[in-house]
C-alpha positions in Angstrom: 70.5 111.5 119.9 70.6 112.7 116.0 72.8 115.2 116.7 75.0 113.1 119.2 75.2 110.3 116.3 76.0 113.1 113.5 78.5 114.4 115.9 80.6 111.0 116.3 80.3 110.5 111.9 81.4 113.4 111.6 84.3 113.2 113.9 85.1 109.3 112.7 84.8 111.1 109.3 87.5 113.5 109.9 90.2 110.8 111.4 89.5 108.9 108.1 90.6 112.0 106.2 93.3 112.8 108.6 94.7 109.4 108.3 94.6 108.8 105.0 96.6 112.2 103.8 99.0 111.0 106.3 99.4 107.9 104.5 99.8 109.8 101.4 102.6 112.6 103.1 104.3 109.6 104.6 104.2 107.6 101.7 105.5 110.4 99.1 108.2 111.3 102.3 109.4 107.9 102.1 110.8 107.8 98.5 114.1 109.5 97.7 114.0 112.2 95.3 114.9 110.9 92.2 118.7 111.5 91.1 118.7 114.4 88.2 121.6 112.3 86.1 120.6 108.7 85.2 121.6 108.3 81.5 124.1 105.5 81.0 127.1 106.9 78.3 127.6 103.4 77.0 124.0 102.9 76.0 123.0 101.0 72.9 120.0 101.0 71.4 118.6 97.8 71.5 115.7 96.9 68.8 112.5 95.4 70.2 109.3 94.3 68.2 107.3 97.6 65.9 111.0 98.9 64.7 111.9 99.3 61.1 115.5 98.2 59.7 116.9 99.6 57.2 119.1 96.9 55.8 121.9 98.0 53.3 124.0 95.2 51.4 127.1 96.2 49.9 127.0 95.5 46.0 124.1 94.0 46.1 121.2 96.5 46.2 118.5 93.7 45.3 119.1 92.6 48.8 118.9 95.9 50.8 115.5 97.1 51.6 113.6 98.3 54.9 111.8 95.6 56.5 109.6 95.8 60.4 110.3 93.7 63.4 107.6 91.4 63.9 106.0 91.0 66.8 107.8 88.0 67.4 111.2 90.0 67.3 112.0 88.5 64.1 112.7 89.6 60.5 112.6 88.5 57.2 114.5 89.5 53.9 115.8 88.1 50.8 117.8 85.1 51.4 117.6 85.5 55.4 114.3 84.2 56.9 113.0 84.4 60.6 116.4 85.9 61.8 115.8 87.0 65.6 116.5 90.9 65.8 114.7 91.6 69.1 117.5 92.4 71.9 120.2 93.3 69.4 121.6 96.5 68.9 122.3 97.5 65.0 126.0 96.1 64.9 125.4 92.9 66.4 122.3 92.2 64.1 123.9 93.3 60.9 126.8 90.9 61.8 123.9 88.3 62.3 122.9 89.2 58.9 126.1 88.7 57.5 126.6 85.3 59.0 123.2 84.3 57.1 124.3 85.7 54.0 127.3 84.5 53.6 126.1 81.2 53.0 124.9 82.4 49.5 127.5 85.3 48.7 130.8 85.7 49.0 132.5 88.0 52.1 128.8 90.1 52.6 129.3 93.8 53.8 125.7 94.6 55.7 125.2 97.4 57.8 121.8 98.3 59.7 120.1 101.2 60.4 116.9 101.5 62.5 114.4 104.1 60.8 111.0 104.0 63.0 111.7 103.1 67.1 109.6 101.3 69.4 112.3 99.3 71.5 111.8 96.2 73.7 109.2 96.5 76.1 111.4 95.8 79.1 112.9 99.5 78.0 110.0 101.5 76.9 108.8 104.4 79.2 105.4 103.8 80.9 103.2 106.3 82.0 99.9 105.9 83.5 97.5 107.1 86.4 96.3 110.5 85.8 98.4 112.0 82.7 96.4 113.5 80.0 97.5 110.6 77.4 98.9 107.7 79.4 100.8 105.6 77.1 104.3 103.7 76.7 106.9 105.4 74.8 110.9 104.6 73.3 113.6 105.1 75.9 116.1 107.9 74.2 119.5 108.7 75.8 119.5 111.5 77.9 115.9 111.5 78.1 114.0 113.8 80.7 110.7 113.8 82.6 109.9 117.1 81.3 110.4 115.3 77.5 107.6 112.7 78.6 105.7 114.9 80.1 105.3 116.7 76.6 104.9 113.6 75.0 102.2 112.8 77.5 100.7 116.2 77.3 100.9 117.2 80.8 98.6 115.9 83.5 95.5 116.3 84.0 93.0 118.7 86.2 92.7 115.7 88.9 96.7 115.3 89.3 98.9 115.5 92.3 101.9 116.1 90.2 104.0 116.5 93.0 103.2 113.7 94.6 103.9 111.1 91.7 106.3 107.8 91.7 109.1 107.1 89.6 109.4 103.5 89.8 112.9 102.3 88.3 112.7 98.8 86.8 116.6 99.0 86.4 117.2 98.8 90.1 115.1 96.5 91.1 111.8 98.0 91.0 113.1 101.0 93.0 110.9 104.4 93.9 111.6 108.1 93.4 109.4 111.2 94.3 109.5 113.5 91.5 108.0 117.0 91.4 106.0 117.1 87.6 103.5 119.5 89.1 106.9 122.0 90.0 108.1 121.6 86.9 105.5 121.7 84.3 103.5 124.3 86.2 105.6 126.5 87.8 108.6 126.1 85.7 111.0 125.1 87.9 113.6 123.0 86.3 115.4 121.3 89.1 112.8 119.3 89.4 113.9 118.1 85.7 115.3 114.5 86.0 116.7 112.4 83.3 114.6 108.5 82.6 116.1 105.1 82.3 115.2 102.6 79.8 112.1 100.6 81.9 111.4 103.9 84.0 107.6 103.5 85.4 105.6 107.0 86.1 102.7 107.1 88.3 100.9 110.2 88.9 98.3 109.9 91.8 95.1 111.5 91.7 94.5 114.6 94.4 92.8 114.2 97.6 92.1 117.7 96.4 
């Protein structure tokens, strides 16, 4: 009877295994590979909360200086006080700045230059499950998986790198399979894609 009932575990064991790597083959099959060109050629860096501007005022250096975007998306400076920067690009804001200015000066000339970048959250690049250093990181044009996975510092021993998700936030909370285990191990750079601002990586842990 032991054996009988060790028998039918065993055997309901293996169908559990069985069906759960074909949820996982089925699953990874039914995502797309991801397209290797996704960089947009009009993209503007937009400033999000944790960046540092670099505001220059022409003929008037005792109101240029460097100031950070608080975590409000706002920033502060002589003669301009909680003026939103968060979801503007450099131009627009240093217009913005003008605007403020030129209530106390005559015809300002600003321009603004971001020195330290963070970016909005809705275009930061998250990675999480098992990478070595999951964290968020800035969206830069013509960025590629094989750039975050060096920021990330690879994956760890536990990873199915080719099995991981790319989900895209930027179409709708679309997912792409992409190969990080191909490319980072074996070297093989067609499986090199490029991000988009919002990109989502999630490497799985091996059944393995």
């Amino acid at each position: 009877m032991f054996v009988s009932l060790y028998n039918g575990v065993g055997f309901a064991v293996r169908w559990v295994v069985i069906g759960l790597l074909g949820a996982v083959v089925f699953g990874c099959a039914g995502h797309p590979p991801a397209p290797t060109s996704a960089a947009s050629p009009d993209y503007n860096y937009i400033i999000g909360p944790g960046d540092t501007v670099n505001i220059v005022v022409w003929r008037n250096p005792e109101l240029s200086m460097s100031v950070p975007v608080r975590p409000d998306g706002k920033i502060a400076a002589p003669l301009v006080e909680d003026l939103p920067a968060m979801g503007k690009d450099a131009t627009t804001l240093a217009r913005d700045i003008e605007a403020a200015l030129g209530k106390f000066i005559r015809d300002p000339v600003v321009t603004v230059i971001v020195t330290a970048f963070v970016g909005p959250y809705s275009e930061q690049i998250r990675v999480v499950g098992e990478a070595a250093k999951p964290q968020t990181l800035p969206y830069k044009q013509k960025m590629t998986l094989l750039d975050v996975m060096i920021a990330v510092g690879g994956m760890t021993d536990f990873a199915d790198g080719n099995a991981t998700t790319l989900l895209r936030t930027a179409e709708a909370d679309k997912q792409y399979s992409v190969r990080v285990k191909d490319l980072i191990k074996s070297g093989d750079v067609s499986a090199n894609v490029e991000m988009k601002p919002g990109d989502v990586l999630i490497i799985p842990r091996s059944w393995f």
